[in-house]
N, C-alpha and C positions, 0 to 999 in steps of 0.2 A: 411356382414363379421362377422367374431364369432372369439375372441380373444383364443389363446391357449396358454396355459402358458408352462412352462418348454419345450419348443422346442428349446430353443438355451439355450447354457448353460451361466451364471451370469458369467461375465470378468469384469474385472478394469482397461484389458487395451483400449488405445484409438486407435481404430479403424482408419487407415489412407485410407482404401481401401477394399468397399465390389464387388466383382463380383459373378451374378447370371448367373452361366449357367448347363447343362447338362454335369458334368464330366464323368460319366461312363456310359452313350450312352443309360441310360434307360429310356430314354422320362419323365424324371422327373425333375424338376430344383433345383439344388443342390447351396448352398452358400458358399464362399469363404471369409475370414475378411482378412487383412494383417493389420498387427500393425507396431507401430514406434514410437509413442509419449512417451508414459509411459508403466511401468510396466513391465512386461515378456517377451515382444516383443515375442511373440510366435503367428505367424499365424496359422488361423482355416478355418475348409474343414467341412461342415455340410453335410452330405448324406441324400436327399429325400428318404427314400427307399417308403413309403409310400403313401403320397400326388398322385394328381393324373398326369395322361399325357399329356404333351402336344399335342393338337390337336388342336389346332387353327393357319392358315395361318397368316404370317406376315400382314402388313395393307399396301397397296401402299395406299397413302393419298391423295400425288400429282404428275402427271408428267406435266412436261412442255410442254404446248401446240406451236411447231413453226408455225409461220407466213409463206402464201402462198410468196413465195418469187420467185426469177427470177435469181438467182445465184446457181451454181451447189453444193454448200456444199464445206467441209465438215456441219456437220449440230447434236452441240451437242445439247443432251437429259439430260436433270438430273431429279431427282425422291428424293422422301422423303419417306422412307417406314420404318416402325418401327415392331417390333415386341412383345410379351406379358411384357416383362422386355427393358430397356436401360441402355444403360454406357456412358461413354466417347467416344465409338468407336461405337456405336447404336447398335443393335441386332448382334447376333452371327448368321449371315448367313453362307450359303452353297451356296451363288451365288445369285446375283440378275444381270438380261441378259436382254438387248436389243434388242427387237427381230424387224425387220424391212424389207418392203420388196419394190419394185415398180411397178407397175401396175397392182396391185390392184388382181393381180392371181398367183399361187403359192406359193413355199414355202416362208417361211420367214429368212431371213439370221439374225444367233444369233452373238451378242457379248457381251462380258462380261464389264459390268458397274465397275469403278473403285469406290472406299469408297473417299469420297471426305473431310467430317467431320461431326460428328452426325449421322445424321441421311437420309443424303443426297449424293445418288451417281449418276456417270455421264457417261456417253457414248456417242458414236460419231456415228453417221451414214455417210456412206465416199460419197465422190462427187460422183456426177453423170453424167455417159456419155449423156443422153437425156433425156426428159420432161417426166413427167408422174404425177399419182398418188402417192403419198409414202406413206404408212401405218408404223403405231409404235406401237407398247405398251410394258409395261415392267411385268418380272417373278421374284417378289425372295423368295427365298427357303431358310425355318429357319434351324437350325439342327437337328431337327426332324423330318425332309423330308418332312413337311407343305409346301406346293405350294402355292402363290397367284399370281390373273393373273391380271392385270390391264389393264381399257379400252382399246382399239383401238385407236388412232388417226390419224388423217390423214395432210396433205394436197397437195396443187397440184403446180409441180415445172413447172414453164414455163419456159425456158431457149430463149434466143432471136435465130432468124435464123440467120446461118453464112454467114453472105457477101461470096457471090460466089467469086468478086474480090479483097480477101484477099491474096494477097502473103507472107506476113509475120505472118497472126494470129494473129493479134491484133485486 
């Protein structure tokens, strides 16, 4: 790292809240200050015009591995993925998707992973009519259309055979 002076401009006031993201969509990461404490109370907007671009995919860290299990689901997923900058609300994505599928061919069925807090979001894979293989892994995407795909995981749902003399379904 190499220090550069005079890039933000000397304030007195106190700084309540900095957010780093790409305001004007030029793949560059712009600064945000909002003030409150003292002095001007005048919020400030710094423009990268210069600096360089973002090209680096967000990081999936972790997904959660589930257990070979014997129950049809539902069956959730959470994930930790971060990207070059964090806040309170973790990276400024464009989606991070659940993608999942069952036996182990074709496509994969996406759903969109909720923000849980930080830096950790979650998703659900829905029950399942019959046993198989289930594959998972998660995609998400910063707002500078950086894609990251995370591993594959799998595992294999047994579901019990139905008592042929079940008249009620229990």
């Amino acid at each position: 790292f190499t220090q550069v002076a005079g890039m933000i401009t000397a304030i007195s006031d106190s700084s309540l809240d900095i957010k780093v993201a790409d305001f004007n969509a030029d793949g560059r990461y712009d600064l945000f200050t909002s003030q409150g404490e003292s002095g001007s109370f005048i919020d400030r907007i710094y423009m990268n015009l210069t600096g360089p671009v973002d090209n680096r995919p967000p990081s999936i860290v972790r997904t959660e591995q589930l257990p070979n299990t014997a129950i049809a689901g539902p069956y959730v997923v959470r994930v930790v993925a971060y990207d070059a900058h964090t806040s309170d609300r973790g990276f400024h994505d464009k989606g991070v998707t659940l993608q999942w599928r069952r036996g182990g061919k074709g496509a994969f069925n996406a759903v969109d992973m909720k923000w849980s807090g930080n830096s950790v979001w979650r998703g659900v894979i829905p029950t399942q009519p019959e046993s198989g293989l289930i594959e998972y892994y998660v995609e998400a995407r910063d707002f500078a259309n950086n894609l990251a795909t995370g591993p594959t995981q799998s595992f294999t749902l047994t579901l019990p055979t139905p008592c042929l003399g079940d008249v009620n379904n229990d």
